[in-house]
C-alpha positions as CSV (number, residue, x, y, z in Angstrom):
1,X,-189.8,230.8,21.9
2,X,-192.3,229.5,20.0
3,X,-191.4,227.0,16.7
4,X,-190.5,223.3,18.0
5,X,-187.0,223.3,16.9
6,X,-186.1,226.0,19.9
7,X,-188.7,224.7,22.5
8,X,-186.5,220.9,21.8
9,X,-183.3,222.8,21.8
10,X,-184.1,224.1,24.8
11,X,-185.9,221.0,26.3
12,X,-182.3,219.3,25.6
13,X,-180.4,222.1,26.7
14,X,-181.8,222.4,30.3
15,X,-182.1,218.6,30.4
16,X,-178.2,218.8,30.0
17,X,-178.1,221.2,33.0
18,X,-180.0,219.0,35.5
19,X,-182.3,221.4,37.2
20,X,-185.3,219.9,37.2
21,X,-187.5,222.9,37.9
22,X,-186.1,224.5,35.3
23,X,-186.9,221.3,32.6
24,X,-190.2,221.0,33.8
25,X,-191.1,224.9,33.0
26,X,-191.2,223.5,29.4
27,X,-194.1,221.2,29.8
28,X,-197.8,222.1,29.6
29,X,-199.8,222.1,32.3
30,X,-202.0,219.0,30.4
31,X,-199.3,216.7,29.3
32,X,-199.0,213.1,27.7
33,X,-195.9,211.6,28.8
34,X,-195.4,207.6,28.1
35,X,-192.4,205.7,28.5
36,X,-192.5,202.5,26.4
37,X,-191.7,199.6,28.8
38,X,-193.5,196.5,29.3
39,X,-195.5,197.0,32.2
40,X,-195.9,193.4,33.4
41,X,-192.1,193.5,34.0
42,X,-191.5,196.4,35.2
43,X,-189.4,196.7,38.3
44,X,-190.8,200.1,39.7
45,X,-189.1,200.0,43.4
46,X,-185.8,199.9,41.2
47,X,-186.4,201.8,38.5
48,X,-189.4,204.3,39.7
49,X,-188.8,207.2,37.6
50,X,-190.4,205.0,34.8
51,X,-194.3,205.5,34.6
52,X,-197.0,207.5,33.0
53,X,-197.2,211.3,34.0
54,X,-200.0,213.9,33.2
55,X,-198.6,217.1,34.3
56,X,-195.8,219.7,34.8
57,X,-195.1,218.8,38.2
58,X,-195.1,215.0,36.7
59,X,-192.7,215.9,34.4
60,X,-190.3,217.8,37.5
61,X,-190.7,214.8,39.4
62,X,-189.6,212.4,37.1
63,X,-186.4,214.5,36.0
64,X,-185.5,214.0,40.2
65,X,-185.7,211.0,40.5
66,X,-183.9,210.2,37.9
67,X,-180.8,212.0,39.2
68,X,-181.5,210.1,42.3
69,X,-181.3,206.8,41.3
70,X,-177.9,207.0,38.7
71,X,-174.6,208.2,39.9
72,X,-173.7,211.7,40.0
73,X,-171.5,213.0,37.0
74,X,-171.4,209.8,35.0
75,X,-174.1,210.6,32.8
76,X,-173.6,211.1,29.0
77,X,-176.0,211.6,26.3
78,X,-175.4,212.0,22.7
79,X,-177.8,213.2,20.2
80,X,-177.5,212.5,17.1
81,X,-180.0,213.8,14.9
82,X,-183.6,216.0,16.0
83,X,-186.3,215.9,13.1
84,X,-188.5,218.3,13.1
85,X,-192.1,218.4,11.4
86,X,-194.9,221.0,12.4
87,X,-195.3,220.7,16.0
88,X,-193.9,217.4,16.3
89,X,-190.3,216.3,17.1
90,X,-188.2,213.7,17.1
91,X,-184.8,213.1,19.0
92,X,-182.4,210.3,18.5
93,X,-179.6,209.4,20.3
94,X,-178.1,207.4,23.2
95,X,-177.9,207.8,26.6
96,X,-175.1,206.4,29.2
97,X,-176.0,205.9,32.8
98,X,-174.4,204.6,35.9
99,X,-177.3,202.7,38.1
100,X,-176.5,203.9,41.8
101,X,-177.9,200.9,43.4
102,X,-175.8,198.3,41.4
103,X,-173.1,200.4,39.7
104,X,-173.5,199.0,36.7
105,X,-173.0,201.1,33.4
106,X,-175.8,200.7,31.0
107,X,-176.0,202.2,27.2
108,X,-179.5,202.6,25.7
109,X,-180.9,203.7,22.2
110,X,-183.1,206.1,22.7
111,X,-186.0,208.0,20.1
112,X,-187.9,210.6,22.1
113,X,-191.0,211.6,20.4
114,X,-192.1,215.1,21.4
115,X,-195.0,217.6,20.5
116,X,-195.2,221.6,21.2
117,X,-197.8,223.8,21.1
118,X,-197.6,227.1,21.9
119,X,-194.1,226.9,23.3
120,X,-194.5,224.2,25.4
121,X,-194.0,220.4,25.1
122,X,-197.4,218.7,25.2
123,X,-196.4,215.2,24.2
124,X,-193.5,213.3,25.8
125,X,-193.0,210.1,24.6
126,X,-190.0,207.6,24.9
127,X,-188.9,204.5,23.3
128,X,-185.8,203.1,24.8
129,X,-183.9,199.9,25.0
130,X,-185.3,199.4,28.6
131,X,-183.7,196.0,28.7
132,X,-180.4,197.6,29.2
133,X,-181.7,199.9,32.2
134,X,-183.9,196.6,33.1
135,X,-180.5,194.8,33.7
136,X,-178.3,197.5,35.1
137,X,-180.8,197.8,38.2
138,X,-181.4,194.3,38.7
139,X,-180.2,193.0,41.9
């Protein structure tokens, strides 16, 4: 698997399944992974899946504690469009959580900006209405 288009197919595919081992296997070793948030406001005991990673194991990690920190079964994402061009990637879409601390339901618009090079994800980048997550994990 080596063009974009599959490696993102794939990338969404296993990130549907939930095994984050099994994600992070499509990440390089080297990796740039930001998620666009403002860091002055930033709540990370609530929300600590959200930071800056640098590696496969980064990537892994993030992917648990994500599933730790949202309720079990009441996620949904829908994609609604993947543009592809060269290595680069873009998936658009919207993703619907349930915060485990609060139980609030949140909805947030999502673009996730990826790049692959030879097979694996190299670039990880997402810009998300994080005021939406911001308010479904506020006490």
């Amino acid at each position: 698997m080596s063009h974009p288009r599959d490696v993102v197919e794939e990338l969404l595919s296993r990130i549907g399944a939930g095994d984050p081992d099994r994600i992070a296997e499509l990440y390089a070793e080297d990796l740039d992974w930001r998620l666009d948030w403002p860091e002055e406001e930033h709540d990370r005991p609530a929300t600590p899946w959200i930071t800056h990673r640098s590696d496969r194991a980064g990537a892994a990690a993030h992917f648990r504690l994500l599933a730790a920190h949202h309720v079990p079964g009441q996620a949904d994402t829908r994609i609604e469009r993947v543009l592809v061009d060269g290595d680069d990637a873009v998936v658009l879409g919207e993703i619907r959580q349930r915060a485990k601390s609060t139980g609030r339901p949140y909805r947030a618009r999502f673009a996730l900006h990826l790049t692959v090079r030879d097979g694996l994800v190299v670039r990880h980048h997402v810009y998300e209405d994080s005021l939406s997550v911001a308010r479904a994990f506020a006490p």
